[in-house]
N, C-alpha and C positions, 0 to 999 in steps of 0.2 A: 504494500500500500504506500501510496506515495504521501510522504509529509509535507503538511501545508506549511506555509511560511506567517507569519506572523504579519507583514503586509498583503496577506490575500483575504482577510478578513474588515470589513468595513463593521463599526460600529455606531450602533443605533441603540436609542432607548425609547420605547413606546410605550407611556404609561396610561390607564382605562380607569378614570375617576378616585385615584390614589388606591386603588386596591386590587391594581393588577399591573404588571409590569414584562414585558415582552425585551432580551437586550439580545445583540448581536456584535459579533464581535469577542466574545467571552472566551480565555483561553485556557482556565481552570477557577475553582475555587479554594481559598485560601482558608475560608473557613467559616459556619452558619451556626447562628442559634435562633429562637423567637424572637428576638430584638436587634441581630443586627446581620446582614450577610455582607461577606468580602470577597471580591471577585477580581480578577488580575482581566483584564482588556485590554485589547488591542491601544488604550490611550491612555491606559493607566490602570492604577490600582481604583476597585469602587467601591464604596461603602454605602450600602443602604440600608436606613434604620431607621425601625417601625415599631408595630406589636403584631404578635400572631403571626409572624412569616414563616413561610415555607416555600421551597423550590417544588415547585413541580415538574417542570423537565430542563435538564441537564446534556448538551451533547455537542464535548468540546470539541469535538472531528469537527461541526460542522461549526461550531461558534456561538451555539444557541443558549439561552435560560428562559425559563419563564417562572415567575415568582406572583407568589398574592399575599396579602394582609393588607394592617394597616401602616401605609407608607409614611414617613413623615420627614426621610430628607434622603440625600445622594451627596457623596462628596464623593470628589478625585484628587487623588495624590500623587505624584511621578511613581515608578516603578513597574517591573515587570516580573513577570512569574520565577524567573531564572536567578531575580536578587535575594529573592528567599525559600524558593521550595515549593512545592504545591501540598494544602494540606492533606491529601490523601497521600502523596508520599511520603511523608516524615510519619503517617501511619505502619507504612509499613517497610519501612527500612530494616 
């Protein structure tokens, strides 16, 4: 399978009345609870923090997330998945 490159992915964030959220671009996650998830992107690092969130689909071949609750902000910070790990791999290292 051929590996995508981290500029073949365009990111987008499409939110549906703060309780639903569509991102593209997503190239792992860093790490999720009910109050906040952290997502490495094609533009950065993202943080979205709510109540009640959950991922409901996940698939970073293609660059997808879709997440719902209650939304209450988005930050971006510089970085990328390679300055610190992905949290599913320091799971199973």
């Amino acid at each position: 399978m051929e590996e995508r490159r981290r500029e073949d992915f365009f990111h987008n964030v499409v939110m549906e009345e703060r309780r639903k959220m569509t991102v593209s671009g997503v190239e792992d996650v860093d790490s999720f609870d009910d109050d906040k998830i952290v997502a490495y992107t094609t533009e950065g690092v993202m943080t979205v923090s709510g109540a009640q969130l959950r991922i409901n689909r996940l698939n970073v071949e293609k660059g997808e997330m879709e997440l719902e609750g209650e939304i209450d902000s988005i930050e971006y910070a510089e970085g990328h998945k390679s300055d610190k790990g992905s949290f599913f791999g320091k799971i199973f290292r």
